[in-house]
C-alpha positions as CSV (number, residue, x, y, z in Angstrom):
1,X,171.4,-70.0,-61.9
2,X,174.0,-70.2,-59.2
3,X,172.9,-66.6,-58.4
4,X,169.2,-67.7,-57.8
5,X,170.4,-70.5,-55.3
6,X,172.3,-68.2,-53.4
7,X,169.7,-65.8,-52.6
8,X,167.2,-68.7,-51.9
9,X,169.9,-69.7,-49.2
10,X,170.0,-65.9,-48.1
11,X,166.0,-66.4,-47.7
12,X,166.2,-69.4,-45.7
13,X,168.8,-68.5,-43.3
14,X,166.8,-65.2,-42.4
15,X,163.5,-66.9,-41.6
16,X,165.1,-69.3,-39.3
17,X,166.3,-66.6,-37.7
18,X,163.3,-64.6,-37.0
19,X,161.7,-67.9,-35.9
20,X,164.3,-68.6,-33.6
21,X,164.0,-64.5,-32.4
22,X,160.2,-65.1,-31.7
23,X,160.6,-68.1,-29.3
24,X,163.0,-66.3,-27.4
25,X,160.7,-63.2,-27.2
26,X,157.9,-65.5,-25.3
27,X,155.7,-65.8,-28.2
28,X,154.9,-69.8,-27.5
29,X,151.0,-70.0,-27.9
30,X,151.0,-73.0,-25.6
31,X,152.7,-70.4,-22.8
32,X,150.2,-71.1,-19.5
33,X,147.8,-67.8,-18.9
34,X,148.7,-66.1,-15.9
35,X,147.7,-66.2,-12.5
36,X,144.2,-64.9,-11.1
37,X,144.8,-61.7,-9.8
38,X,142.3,-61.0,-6.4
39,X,141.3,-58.2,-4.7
40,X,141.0,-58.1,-1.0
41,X,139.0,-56.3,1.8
42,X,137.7,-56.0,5.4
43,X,134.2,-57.3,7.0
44,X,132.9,-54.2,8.2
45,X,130.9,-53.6,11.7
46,X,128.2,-50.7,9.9
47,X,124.4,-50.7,9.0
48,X,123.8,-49.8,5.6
49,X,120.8,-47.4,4.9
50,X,118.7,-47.9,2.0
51,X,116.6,-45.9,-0.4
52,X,113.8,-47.8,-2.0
53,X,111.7,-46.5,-5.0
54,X,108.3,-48.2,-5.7
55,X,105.6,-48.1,-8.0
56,X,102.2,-47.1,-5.8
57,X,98.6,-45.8,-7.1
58,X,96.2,-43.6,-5.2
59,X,93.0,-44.9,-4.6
60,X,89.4,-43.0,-3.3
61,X,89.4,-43.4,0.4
62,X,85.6,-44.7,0.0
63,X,84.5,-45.6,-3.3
64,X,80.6,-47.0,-4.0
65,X,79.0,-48.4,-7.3
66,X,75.4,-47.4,-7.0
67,X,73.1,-49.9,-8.4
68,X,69.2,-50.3,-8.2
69,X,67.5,-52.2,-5.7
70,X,64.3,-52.5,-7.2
71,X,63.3,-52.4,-10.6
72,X,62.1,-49.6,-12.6
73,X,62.4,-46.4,-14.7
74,X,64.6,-43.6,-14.7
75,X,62.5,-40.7,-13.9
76,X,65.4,-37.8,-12.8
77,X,69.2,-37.7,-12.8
78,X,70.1,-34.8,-10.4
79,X,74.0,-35.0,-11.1
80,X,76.4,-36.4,-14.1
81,X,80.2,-36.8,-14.2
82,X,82.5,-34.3,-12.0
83,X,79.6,-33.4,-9.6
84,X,80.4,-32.7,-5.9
85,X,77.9,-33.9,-4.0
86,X,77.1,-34.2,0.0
87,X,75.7,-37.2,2.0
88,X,72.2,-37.3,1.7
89,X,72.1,-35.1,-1.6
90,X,69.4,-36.3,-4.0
91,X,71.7,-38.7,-7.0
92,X,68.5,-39.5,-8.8
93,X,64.7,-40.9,-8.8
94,X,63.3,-43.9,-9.7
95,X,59.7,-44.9,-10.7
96,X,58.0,-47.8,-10.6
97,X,53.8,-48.2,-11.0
98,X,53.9,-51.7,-10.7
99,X,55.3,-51.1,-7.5
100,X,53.3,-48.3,-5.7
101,X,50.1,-50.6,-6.7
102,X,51.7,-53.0,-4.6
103,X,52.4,-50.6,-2.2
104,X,48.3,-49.7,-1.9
105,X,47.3,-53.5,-2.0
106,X,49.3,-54.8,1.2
107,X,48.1,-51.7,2.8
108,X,44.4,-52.6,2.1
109,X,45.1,-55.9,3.3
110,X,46.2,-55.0,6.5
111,X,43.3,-53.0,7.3
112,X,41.3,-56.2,6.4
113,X,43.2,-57.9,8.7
114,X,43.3,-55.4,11.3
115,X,39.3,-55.2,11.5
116,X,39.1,-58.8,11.3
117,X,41.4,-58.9,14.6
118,X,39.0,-56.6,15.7
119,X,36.0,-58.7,15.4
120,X,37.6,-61.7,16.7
121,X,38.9,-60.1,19.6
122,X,35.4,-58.6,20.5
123,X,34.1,-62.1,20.3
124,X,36.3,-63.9,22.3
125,X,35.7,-60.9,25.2
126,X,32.1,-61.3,25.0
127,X,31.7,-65.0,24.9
128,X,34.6,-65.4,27.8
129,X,32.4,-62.8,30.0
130,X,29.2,-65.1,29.0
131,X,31.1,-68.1,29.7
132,X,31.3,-66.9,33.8
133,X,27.9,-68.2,33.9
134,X,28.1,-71.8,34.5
135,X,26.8,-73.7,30.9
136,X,25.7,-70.8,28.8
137,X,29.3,-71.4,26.4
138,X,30.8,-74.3,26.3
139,X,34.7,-74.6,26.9
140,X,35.1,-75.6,23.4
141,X,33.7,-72.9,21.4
142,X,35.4,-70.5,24.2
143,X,39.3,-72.0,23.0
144,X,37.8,-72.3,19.4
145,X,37.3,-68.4,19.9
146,X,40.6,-67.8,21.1
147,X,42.1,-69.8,18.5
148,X,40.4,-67.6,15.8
149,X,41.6,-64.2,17.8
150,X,45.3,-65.2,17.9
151,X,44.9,-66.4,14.3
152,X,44.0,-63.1,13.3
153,X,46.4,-60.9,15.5
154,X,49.3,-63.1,13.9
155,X,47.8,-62.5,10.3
156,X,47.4,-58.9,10.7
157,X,50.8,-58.3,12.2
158,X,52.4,-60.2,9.2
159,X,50.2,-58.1,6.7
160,X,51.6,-54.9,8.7
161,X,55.0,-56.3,8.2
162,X,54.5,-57.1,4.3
163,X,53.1,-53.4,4.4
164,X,56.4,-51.6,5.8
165,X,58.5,-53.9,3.6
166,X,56.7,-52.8,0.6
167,X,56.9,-49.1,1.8
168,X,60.5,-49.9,2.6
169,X,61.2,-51.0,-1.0
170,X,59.6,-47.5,-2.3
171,X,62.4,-45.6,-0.7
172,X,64.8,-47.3,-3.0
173,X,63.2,-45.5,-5.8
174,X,65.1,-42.4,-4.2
175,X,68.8,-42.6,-4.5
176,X,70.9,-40.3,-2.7
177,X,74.5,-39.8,-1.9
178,X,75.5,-42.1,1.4
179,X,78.8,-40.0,1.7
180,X,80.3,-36.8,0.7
181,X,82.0,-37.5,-3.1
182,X,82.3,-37.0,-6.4
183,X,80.4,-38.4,-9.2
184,X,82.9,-40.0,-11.4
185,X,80.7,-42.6,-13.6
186,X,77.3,-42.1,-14.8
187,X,75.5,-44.6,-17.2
188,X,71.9,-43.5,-17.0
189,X,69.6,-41.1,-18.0
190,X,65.7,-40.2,-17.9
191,X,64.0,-42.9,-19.4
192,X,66.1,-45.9,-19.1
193,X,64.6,-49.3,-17.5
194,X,67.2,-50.7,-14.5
195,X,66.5,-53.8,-13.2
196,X,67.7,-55.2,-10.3
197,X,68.2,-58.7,-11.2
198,X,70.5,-57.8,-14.0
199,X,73.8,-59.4,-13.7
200,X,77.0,-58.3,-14.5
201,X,75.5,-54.9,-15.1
202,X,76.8,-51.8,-15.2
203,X,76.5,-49.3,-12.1
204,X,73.8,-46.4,-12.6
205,X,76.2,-43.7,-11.0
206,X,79.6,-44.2,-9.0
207,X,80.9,-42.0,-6.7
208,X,84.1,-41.5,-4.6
209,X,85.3,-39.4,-2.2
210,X,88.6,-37.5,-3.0
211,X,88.9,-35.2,-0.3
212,X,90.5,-38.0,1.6
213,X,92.9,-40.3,-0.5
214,X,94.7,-44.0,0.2
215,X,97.8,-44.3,-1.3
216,X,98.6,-48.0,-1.5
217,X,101.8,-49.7,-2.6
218,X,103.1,-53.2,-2.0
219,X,106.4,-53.4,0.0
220,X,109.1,-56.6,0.0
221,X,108.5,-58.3,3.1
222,X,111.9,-57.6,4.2
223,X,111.1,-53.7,4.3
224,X,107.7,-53.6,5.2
225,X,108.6,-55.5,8.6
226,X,110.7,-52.5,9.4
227,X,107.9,-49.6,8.8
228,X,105.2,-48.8,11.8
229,X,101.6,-47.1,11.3
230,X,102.4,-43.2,11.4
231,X,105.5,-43.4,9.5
232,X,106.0,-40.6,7.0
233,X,106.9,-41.5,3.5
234,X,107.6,-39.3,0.6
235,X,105.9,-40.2,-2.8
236,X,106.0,-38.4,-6.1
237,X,103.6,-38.1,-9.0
238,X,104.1,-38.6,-12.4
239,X,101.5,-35.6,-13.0
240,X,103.6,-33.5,-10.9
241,X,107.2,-34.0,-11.5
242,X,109.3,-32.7,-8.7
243,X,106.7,-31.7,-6.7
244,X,107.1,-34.0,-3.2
245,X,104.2,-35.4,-1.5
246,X,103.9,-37.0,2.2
247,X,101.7,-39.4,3.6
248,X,101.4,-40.9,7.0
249,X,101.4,-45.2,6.6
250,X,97.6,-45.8,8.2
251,X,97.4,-49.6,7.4
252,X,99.0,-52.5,7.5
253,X,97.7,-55.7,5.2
254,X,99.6,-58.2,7.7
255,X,99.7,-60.4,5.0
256,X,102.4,-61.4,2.8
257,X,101.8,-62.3,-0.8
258,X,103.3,-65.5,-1.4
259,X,103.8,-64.7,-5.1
260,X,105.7,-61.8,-5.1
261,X,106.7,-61.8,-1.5
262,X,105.1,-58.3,-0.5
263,X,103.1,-56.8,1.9
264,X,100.0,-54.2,1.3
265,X,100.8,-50.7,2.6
266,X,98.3,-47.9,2.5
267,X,98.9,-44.3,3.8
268,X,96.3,-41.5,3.8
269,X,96.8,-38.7,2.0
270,X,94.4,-35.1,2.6
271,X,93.5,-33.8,-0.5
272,X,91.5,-30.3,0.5
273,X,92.1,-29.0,-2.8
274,X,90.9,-31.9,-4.9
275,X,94.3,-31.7,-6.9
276,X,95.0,-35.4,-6.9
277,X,92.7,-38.0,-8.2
278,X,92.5,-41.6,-7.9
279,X,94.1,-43.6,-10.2
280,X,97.4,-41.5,-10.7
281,X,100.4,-42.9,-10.5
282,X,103.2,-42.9,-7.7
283,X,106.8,-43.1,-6.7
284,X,107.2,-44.0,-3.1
285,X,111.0,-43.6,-1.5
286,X,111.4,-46.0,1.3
287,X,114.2,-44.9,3.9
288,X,115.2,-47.9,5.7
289,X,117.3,-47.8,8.3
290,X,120.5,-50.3,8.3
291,X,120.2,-53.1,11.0
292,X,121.9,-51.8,13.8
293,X,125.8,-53.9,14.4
294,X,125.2,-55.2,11.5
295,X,128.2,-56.8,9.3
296,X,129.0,-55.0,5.9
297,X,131.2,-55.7,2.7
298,X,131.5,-54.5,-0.7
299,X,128.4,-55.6,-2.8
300,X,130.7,-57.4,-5.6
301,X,132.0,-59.7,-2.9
302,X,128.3,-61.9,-2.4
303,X,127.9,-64.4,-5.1
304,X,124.9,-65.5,-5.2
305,X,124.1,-68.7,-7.2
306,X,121.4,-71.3,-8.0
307,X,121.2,-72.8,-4.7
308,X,123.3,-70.2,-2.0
309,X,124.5,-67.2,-1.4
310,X,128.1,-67.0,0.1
311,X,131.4,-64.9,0.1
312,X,135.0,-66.1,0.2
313,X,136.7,-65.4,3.2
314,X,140.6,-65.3,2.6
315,X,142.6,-67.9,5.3
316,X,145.6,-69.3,5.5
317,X,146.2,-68.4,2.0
318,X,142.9,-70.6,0.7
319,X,139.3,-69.7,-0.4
320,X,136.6,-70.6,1.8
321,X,133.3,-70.4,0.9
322,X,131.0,-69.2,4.1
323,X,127.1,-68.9,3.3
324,X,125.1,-65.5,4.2
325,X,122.0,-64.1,4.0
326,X,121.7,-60.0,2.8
327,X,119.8,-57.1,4.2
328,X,119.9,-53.4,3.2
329,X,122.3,-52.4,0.3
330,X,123.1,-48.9,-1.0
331,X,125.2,-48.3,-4.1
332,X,128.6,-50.3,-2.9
333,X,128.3,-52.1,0.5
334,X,125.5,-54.6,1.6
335,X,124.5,-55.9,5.0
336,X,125.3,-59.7,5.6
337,X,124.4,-62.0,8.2
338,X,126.1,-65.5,8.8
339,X,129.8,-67.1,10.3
340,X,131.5,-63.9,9.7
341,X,133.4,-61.5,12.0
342,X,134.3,-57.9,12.0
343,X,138.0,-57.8,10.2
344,X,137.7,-61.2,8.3
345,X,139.6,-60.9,5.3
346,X,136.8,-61.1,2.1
347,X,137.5,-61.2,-2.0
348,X,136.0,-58.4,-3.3
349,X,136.0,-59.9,-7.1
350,X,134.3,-63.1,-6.2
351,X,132.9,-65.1,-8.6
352,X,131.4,-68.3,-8.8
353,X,134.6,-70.0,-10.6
354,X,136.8,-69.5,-7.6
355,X,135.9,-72.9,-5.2
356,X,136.1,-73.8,-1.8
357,X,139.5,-74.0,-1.2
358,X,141.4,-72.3,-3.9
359,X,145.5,-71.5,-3.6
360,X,145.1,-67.3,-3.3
361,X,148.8,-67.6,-3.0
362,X,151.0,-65.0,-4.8
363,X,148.3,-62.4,-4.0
């Protein structure tokens, strides 16, 4: 028994001791953390170039959904998907009886009105020579003949008119190419009634020319105010990886999208060997030249929050927060515009937890 209460004793003694050895080590979990440890550099004078990659779609440089004027059958189709065709080739026929008979009743009724001009003018002629003898016609029948020849001049000239727009309307049954292309859509074929009233209808043929491509991308407003008309870009396709094409920026939209803040860019692309198509899709890689004197720091010194965008300038041994706006960025630095100077001291850590203010002492 008194053996037992000795070793207990032992037991106790020993953890005392290892508490006691702990506290002395440092081990206290209430111990305060240690300082914030920050990182330091210097506002730069430097532009910073950029490389931009955006997403871009070529796009037929003219482009036409042919549709039918007038309403009728489909007599011929002359071409069908994948045709090359020239302006002014023959795309397909139309034919329509309803409207040639048309056609040969307003000419019929302009040769009725024509001879009755005719006879009306010959009246008038003779009764205004009879008239020179003083009471053989009387004034009134003399303007009443007039009347009747004008009447007639203005009748046949508007049955002329309803003649040539009926003629007119014939041509439509001929449909040919109004530029040189290719046929990419056809929904026809011999047989099938088209009517021109139909709406929401599908286009008979469509063609688009694809010797001559626009390339068309939308730019951030913030690049595209930097880029001129004849400015080369570089763009690769996703059908031909590695390969590099080149365009030359042709247009300018001039107009900035107010929901995603961008600009529409097109550059025109020669295609003589009818490799690309429209529709594929594109890479474009946007140099931009840095903003020349422009001020520079590391990219992990901007914070950017909610409501600003600042960095914290190192003075006196206190944080101060001094607001900026950003411009061209590459991997590490970024330009920045606001109450800096070339050699202010900057954290490069900064973060949103550090305020306006802040002790950097022991740094």
């Amino acid at each position: 028994m008194k053996s037992s209460i000795i070793i207990l004793a032992v037991l106790m003694v020993f953890a005392s001791g290892c508490s006691d050895s702990d506290s002395k080590e440092g081990k206290d979990p209430k111990a305060a953390p240690a300082a914030p440890s920050f990182e330091f550099a210097k506002v730069e004078r430097a532009d910073v170039d950029q490389t931009t990659k955006l997403p871009a779609q070529l796009a037929a440089y003219l482009e036409v959904s042919i549709f039918p004027k007038v309403n009728g059958y489909v007599k011929t189709v002359s071409v069908d998907i994948g045709s090359q065709v020239k302006r002014g080739q023959l795309l397909m026929t139309l034919e329509a009886p309803e409207l040639e008979q048309e056609v040969a009743e307003a000419k019929e009724k302009w040769a009725q009105s024509k001879l009755d001009y005719t006879i009306a003018k010959e009246q008038y002629a003779r009764l205004k020579e009879a008239a020179e003898t003083p009471g053989a016609i009387s004034p009134l029948d003399l303007a009443t003949s007039k009347s009747k020849m004008l009447a007639d001049s203005a009748l046949s000239n508007a049955e002329k008119s309803n003649w040539e727009r009926q003629q007119t309307m014939m041509g439509y049954l001929i449909v040919r190419a109004p530029f040189d292309g290719v046929i990419t859509l056809r929904n026809v074929h011999p047989g099938a009634l088209v009517s021109a009233e139909a709406k929401d209808g599908q286009p008979m043929l469509e063609l688009k020319q694809i010797s001559h491509l626009r390339l068309q991308v939308d730019i951030p407003e913030e690049i595209a105010a930097q880029l001129k008309p004849k400015d080369t870009i570089n763009f690769y396709l996703s059908a031909f990886p590695g390969k590099k094409f080149s365009g030359h920026i042709a247009r300018k939209s001039m107009n900035v999208n107010e929901q995603y803040r961008t600009e529409r860019v097109e550059l025109d692309v020669n295609n003589p060997n009818n490799i690309l198509a429209p529709g594929m899709y594109s890479d474009v890689i946007i140099d931009s030249k840095g903003t020349q004197g422009a001020l520079s720091v590391p990219k992990t010194a901007v914070v950017t929050s909610t409501v600003r965008k600042y960095v914290l300038v190192a003075k006196d041994g206190k944080a101060h927060l001094v607001d900026v706006t950003t411009g061209n960025e590459s991997a590490k630095k970024i330009e920045v515009l606001g109450n800096l100077q070339a050699g202010d001291t900057i954290i490069v850590n900064a973060n949103d937890e550090i305020k306006e203010g802040a002790s950097l002492a022991g740094n």
